[in-house]
VEXLUM-904564 format. One record per residue (C-alpha): residue number from 1; residue in one letter; x, y, z. Coordinates in Angstrom, 3 decimals, always signed. Layout:
<atoms>
<atom k="NUM" r="A" px="X" py="Y" pz="Z"/>
...
</atoms>
This chain:
<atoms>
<atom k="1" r="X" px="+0.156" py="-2.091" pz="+19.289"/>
<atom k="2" r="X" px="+0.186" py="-4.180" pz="+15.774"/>
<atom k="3" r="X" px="-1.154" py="-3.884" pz="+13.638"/>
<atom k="4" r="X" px="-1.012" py="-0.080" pz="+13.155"/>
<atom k="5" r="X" px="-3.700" py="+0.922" pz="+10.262"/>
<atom k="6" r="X" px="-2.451" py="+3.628" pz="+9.467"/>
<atom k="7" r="X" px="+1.245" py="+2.298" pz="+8.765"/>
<atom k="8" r="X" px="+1.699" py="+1.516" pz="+5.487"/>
<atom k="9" r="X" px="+4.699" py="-1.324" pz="+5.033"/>
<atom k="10" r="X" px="+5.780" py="-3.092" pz="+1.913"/>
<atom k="11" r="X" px="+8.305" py="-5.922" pz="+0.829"/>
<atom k="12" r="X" px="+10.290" py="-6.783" pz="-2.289"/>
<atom k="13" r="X" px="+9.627" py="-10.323" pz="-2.719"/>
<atom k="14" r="X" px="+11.932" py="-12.656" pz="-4.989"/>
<atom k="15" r="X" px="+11.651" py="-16.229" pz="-5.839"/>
<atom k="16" r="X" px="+14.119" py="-18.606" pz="-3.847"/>
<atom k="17" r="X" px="+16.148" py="-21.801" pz="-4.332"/>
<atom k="18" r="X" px="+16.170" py="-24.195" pz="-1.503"/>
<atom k="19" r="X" px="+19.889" py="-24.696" pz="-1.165"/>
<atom k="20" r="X" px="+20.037" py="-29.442" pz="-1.597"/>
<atom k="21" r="X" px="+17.030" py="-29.970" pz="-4.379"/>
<atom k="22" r="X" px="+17.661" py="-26.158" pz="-6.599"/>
<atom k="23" r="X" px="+14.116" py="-26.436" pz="-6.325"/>
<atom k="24" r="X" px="+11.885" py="-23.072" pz="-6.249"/>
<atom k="25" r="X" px="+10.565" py="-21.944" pz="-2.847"/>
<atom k="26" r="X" px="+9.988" py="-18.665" pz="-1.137"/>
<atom k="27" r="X" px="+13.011" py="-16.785" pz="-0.400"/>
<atom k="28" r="X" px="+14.023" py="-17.637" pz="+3.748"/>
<atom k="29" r="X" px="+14.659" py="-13.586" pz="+4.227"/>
<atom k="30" r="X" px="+12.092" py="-12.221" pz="+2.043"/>
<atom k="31" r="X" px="+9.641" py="-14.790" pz="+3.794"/>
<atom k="32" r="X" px="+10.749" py="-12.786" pz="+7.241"/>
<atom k="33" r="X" px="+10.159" py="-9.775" pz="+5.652"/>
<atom k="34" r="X" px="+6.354" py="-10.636" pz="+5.084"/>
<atom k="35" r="X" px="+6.311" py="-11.897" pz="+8.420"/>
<atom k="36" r="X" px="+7.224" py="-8.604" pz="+9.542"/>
<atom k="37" r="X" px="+4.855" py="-6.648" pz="+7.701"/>
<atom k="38" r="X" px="+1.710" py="-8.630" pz="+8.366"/>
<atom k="39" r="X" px="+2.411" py="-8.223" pz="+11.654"/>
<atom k="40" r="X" px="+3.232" py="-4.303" pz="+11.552"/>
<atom k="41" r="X" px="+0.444" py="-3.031" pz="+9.155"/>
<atom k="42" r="X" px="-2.042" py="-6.216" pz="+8.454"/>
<atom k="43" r="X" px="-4.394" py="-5.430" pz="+5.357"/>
<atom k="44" r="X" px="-2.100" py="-2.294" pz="+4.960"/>
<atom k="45" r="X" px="+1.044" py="-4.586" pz="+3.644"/>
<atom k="46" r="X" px="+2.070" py="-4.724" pz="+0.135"/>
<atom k="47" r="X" px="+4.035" py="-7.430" pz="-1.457"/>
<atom k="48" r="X" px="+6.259" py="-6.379" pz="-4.704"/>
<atom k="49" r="X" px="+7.944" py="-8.248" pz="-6.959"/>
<atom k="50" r="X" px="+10.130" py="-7.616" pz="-10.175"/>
<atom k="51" r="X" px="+10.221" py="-10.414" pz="-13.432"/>
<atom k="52" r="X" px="+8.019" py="-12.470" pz="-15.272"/>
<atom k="53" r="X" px="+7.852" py="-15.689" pz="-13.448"/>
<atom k="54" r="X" px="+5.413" py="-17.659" pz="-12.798"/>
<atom k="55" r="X" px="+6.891" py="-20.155" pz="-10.044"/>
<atom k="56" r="X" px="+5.400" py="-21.896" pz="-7.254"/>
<atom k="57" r="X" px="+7.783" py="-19.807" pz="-5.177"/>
<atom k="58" r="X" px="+5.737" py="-16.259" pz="-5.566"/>
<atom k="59" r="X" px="+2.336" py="-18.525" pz="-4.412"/>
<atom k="60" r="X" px="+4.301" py="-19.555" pz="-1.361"/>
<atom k="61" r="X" px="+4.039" py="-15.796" pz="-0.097"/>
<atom k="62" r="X" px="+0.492" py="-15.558" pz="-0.802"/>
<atom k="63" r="X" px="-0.135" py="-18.941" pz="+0.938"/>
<atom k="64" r="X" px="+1.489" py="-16.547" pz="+4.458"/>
<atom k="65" r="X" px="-1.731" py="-14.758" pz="+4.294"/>
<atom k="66" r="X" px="-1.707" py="-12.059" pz="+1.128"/>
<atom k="67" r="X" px="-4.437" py="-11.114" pz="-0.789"/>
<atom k="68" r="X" px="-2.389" py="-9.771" pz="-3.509"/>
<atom k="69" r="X" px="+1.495" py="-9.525" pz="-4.941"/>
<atom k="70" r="X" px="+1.828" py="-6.608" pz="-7.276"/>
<atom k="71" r="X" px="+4.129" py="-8.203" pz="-9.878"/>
<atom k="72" r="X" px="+6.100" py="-5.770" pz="-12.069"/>
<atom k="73" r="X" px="+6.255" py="-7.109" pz="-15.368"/>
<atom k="74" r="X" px="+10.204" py="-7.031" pz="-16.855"/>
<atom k="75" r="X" px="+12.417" py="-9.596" pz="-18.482"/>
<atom k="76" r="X" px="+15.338" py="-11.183" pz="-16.652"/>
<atom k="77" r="X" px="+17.843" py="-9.167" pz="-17.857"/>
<atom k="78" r="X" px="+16.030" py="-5.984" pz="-16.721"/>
<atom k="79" r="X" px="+17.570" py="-3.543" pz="-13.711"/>
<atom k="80" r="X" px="+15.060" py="-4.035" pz="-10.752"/>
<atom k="81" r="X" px="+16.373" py="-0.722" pz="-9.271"/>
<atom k="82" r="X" px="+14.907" py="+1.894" pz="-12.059"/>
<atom k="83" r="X" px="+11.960" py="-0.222" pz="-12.072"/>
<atom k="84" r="X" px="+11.191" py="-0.339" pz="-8.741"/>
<atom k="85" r="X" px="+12.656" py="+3.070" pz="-7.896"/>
<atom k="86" r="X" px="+9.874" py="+4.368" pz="-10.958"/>
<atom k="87" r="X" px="+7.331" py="+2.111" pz="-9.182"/>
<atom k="88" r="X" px="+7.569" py="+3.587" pz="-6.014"/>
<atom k="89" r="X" px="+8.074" py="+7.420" pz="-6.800"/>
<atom k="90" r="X" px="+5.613" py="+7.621" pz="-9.432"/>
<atom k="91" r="X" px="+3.166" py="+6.122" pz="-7.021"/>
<atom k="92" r="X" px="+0.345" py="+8.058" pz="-5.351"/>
<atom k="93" r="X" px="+0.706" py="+9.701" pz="-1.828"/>
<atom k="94" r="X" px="-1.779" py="+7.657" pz="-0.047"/>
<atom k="95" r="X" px="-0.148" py="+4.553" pz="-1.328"/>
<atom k="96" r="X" px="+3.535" py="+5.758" pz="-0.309"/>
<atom k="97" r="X" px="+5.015" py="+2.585" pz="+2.196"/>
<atom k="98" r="X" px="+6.430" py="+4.352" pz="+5.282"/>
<atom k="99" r="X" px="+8.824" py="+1.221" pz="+5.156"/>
<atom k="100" r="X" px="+10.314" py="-0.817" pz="+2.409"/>
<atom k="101" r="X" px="+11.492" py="-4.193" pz="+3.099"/>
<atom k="102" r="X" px="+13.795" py="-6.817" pz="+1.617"/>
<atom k="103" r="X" px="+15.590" py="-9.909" pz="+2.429"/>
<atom k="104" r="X" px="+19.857" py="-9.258" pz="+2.453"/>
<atom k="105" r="X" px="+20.423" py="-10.829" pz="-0.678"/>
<atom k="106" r="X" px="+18.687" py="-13.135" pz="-3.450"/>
<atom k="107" r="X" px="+19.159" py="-16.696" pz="-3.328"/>
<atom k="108" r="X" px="+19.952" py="-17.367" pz="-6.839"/>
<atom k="109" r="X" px="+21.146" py="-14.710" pz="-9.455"/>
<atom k="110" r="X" px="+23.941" py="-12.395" pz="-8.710"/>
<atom k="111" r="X" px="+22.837" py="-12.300" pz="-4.930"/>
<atom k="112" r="X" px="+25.127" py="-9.038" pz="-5.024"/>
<atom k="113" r="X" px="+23.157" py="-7.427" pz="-1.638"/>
<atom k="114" r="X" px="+23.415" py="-4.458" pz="-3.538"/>
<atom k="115" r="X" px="+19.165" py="-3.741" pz="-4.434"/>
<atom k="116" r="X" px="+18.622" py="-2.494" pz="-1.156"/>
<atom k="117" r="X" px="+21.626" py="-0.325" pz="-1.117"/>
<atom k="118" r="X" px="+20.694" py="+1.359" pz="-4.792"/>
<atom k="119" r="X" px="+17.150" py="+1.173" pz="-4.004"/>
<atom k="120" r="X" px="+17.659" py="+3.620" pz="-0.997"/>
<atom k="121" r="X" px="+20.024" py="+5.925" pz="-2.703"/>
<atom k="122" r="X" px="+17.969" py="+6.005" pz="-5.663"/>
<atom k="123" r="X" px="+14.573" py="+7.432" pz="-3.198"/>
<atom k="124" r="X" px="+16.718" py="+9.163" pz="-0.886"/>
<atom k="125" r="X" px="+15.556" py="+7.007" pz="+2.339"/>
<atom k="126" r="X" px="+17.999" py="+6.341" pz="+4.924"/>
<atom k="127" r="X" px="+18.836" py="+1.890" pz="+4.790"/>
<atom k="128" r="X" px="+19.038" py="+0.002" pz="+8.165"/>
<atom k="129" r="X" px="+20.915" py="-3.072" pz="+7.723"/>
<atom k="130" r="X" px="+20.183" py="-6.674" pz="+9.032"/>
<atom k="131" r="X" px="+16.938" py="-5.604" pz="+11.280"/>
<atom k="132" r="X" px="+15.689" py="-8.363" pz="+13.694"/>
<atom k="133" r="X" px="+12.001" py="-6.322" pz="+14.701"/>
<atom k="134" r="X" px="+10.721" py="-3.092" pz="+14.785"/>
<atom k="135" r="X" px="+9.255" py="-2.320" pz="+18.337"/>
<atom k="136" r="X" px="+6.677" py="+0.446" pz="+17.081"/>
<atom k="137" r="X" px="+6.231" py="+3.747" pz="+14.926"/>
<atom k="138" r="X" px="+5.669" py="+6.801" pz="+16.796"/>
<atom k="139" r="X" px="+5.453" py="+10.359" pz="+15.766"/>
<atom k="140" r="X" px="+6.898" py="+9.594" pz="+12.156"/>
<atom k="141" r="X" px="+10.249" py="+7.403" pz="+13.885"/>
<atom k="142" r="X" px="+10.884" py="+3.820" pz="+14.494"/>
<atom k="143" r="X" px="+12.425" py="+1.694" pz="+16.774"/>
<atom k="144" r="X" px="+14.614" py="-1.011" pz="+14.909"/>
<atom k="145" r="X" px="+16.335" py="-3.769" pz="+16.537"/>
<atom k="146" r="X" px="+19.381" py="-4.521" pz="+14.408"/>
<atom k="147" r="X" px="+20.917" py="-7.422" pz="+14.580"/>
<atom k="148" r="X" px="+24.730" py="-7.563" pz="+15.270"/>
<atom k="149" r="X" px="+27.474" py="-10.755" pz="+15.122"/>
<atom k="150" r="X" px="+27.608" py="-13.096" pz="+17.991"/>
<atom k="151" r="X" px="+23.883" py="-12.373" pz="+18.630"/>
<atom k="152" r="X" px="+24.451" py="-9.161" pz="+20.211"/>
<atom k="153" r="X" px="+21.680" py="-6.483" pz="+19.434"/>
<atom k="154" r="X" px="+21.561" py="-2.370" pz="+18.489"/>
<atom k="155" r="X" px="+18.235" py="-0.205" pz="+18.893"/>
<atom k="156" r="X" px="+18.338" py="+2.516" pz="+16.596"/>
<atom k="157" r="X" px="+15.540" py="+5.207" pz="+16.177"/>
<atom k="158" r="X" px="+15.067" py="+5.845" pz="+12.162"/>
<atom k="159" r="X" px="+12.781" py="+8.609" pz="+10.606"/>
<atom k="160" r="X" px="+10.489" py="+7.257" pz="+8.121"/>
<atom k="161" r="X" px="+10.788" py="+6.556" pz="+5.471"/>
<atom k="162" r="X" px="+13.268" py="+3.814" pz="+5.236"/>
<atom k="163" r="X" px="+14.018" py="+0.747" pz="+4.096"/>
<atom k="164" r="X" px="+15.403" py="-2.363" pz="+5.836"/>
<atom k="165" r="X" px="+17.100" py="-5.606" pz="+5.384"/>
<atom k="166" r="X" px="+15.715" py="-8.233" pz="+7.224"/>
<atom k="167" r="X" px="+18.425" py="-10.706" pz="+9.268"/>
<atom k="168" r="X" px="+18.009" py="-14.463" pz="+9.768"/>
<atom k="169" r="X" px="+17.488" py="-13.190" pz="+13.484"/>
<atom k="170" r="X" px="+14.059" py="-11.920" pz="+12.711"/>
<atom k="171" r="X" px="+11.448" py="-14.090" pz="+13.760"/>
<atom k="172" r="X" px="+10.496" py="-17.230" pz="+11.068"/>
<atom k="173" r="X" px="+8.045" py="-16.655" pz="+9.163"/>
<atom k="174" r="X" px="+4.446" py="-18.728" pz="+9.310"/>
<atom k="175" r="X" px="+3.970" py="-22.000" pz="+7.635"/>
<atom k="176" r="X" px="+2.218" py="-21.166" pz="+3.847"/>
<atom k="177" r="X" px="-1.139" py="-22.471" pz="+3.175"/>
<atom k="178" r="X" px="-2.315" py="-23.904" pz="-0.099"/>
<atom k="179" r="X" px="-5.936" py="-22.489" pz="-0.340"/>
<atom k="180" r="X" px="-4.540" py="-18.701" pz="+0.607"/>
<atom k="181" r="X" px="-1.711" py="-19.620" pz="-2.051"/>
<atom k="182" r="X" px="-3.916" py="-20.814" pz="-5.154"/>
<atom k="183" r="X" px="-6.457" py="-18.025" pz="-4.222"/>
<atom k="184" r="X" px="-4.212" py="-15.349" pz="-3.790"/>
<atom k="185" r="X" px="-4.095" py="-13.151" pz="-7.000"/>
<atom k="186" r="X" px="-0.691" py="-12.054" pz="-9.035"/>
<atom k="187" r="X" px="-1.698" py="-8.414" pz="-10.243"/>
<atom k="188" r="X" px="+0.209" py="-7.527" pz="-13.279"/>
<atom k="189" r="X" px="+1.814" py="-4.164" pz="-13.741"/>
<atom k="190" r="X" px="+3.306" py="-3.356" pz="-17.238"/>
<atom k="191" r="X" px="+6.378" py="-1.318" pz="-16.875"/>
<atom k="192" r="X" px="+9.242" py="+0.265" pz="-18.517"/>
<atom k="193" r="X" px="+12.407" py="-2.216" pz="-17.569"/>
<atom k="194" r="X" px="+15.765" py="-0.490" pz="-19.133"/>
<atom k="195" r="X" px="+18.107" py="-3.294" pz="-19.980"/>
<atom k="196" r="X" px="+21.291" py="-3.898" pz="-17.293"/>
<atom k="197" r="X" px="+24.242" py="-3.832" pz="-19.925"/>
<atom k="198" r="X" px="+26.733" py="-4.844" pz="-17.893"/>
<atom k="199" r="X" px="+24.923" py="-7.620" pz="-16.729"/>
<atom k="200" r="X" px="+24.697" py="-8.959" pz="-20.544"/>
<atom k="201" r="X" px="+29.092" py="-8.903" pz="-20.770"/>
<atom k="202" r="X" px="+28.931" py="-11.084" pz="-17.284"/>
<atom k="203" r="X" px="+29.678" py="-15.222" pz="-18.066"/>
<atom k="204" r="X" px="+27.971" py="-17.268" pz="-15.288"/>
<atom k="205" r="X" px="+28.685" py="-20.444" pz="-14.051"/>
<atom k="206" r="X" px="+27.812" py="-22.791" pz="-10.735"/>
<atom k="207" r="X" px="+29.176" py="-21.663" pz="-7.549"/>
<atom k="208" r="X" px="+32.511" py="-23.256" pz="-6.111"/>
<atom k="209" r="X" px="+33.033" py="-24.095" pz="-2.758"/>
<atom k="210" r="X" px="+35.677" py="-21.480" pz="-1.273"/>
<atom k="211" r="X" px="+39.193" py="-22.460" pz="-0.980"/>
<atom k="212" r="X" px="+39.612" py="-24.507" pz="+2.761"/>
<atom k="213" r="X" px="+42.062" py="-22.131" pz="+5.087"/>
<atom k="214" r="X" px="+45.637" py="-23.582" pz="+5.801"/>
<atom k="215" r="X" px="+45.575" py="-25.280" pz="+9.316"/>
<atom k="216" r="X" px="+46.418" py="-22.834" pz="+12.475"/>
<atom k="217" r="X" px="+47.867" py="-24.607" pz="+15.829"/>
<atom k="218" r="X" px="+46.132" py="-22.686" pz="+18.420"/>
<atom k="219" r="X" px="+46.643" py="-22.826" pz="+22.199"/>
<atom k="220" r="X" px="+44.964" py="-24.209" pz="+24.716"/>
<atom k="221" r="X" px="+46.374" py="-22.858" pz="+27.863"/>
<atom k="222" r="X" px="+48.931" py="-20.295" pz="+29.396"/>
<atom k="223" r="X" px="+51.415" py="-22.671" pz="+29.398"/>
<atom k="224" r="X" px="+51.113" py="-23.853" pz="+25.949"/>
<atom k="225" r="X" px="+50.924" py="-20.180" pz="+24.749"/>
<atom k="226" r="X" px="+54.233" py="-19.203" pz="+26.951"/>
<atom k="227" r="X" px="+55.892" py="-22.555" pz="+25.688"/>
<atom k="228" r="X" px="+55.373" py="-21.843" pz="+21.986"/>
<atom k="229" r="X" px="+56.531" py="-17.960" pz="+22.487"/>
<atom k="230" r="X" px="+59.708" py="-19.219" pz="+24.248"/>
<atom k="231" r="X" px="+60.487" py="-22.725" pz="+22.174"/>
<atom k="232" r="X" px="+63.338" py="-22.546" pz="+19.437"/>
<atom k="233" r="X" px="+62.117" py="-22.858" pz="+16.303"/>
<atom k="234" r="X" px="+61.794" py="-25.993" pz="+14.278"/>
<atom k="235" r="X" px="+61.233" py="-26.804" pz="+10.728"/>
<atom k="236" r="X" px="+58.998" py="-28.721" pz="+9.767"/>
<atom k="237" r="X" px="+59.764" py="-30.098" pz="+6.485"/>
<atom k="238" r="X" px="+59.594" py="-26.381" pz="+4.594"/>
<atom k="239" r="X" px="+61.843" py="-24.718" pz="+2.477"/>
<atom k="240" r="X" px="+63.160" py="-21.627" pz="+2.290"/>
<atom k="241" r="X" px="+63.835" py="-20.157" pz="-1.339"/>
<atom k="242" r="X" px="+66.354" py="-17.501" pz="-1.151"/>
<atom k="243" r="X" px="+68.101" py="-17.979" pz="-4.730"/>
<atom k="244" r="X" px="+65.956" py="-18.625" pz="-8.579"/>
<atom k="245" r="X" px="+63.842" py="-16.451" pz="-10.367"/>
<atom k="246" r="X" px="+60.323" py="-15.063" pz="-9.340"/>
<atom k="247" r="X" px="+59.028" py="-17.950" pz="-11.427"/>
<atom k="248" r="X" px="+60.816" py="-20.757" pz="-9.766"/>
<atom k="249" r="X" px="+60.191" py="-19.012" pz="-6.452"/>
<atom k="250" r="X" px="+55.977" py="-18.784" pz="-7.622"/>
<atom k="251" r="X" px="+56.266" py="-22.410" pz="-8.596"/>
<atom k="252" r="X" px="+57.102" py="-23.586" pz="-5.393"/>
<atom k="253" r="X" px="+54.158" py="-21.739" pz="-3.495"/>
<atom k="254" r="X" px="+51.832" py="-22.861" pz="-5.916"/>
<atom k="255" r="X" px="+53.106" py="-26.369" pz="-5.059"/>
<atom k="256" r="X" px="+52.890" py="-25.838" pz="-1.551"/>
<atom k="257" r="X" px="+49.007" py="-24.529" pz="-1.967"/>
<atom k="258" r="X" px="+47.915" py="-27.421" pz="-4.153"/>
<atom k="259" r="X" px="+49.367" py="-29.996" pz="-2.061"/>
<atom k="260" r="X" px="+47.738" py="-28.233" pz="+1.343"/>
<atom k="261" r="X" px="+44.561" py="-28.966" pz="-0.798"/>
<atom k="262" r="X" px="+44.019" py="-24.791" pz="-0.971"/>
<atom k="263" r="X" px="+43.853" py="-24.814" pz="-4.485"/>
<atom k="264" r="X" px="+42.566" py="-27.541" pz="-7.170"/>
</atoms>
């Protein structure tokens, strides 16, 4: 039964955006997460985070019910994997977390996915994507419900430790207090944060909305389907380019895309 005291869970906690105002709020996933790991391991769970903010958004978690987020200290353009990956290998045996969790991707940055992913490799832990719950912990394995598309479900029996992504299917987490969150304390850790080169060469801008897909007639019934399979077919006002260069011929089909509304 939960809490188990002698589980020891953490989470990797990031600052949100709520997705109309931009404004700063705990992350929806990451907020799961905590969910989750109160409920596995209680005054066992540790919350971890990686920057040097100091939003409202980090307070949020502590309002769920934490006494403490262990903050790593590292500029923005830092690599969270070394860090963490240092973090938790250099860390003491007792203190160890038989599970790891994170949300499936940031809300604001490069929201790549990818932390998780690295994170794993980097400790050599097997990764369970897009859990829902974990039923219990017995004889050093778990049972994970993953979460599949069109709500369907997977139990899977993992050895610890591991870490896991937590789905939108997980249970919501708890409404966040403000006492808990203005009492709660952000313990610093001063660590070495190697600089992500890449990431320096990248040029960022706002997000587009994706290109709309061209409209597809789709049946309704058997007849419909066996009428358009047998119908002669009709233009419709196309044309067909068979002569002109691969310019002329690229012309027209960026014509055609801009006036379907596919491009802009």
């Amino acid at each position: 039964m939960w809490p188990d005291t002698n589980l020891k869970v953490a989470a990797l906690v990031s600052v949100g955006q709520h997705p109309k105002s931009g404004r700063a709020r705990r992350a929806s996933q990451d907020a799961r997460a905590v969910e989750l790991g109160l409920k596995m391991s209680g005054d066992n769970f540790e919350a971890i985070h990686v920057g040097n903010c100091h939003e409202e958004g980090l307070r949020q978690y502590l309002g769920m019910g934490l006494g403490r987020i262990t903050r790593l200290v590292a500029d923005e353009d830092a690599d969270a994997v070394p860090v963490l990956g240092d973090h938790l290998q250099t860390a003491p045996a007792e203190t160890m977390p038989d599970i790891l969790l994170t949300g499936v991707h940031a809300e604001r940055g490069e929201g790549s996915g990818m932390t998780p992913y690295l994170l794993a490799e980097r400790l050599g832990w097997p990764l369970v994507p897009r859990i829902a719950d974990i039923y219990k912990v017995e004889n050093g394995k778990a049972d994970v419900l993953q979460a599949l598309p069109r709500g369907q479900r997977r139990l899977l029996r993992v050895p610890l430790p591991f870490v896991a992504t937590v789905d939108n299917a997980a249970p919501d987490a708890r409404q966040y207090a403000f006492g808990p969150a203005n009492r709660g304390q952000l313990v610093d850790l001063t660590v070495p944060a190697p600089t992500d080169d890449a990431r320096l060469q990248w040029q960022c801008s706002p997000a587009r909305p994706r290109p709309k897909r061209l409209p597809i007639a789709k049946a309704t019934s058997a007849a419909d389907r066996f009428k358009a399979a047998t119908a002669k077919p009709q233009g419709q006002g196309g044309t067909i380019i068979r002569e002109g260069t691969d310019s002329e011929k690229a012309a027209a089909i960026m014509a055609l895309l801009v006036s379907e509304g596919v491009v802009r």
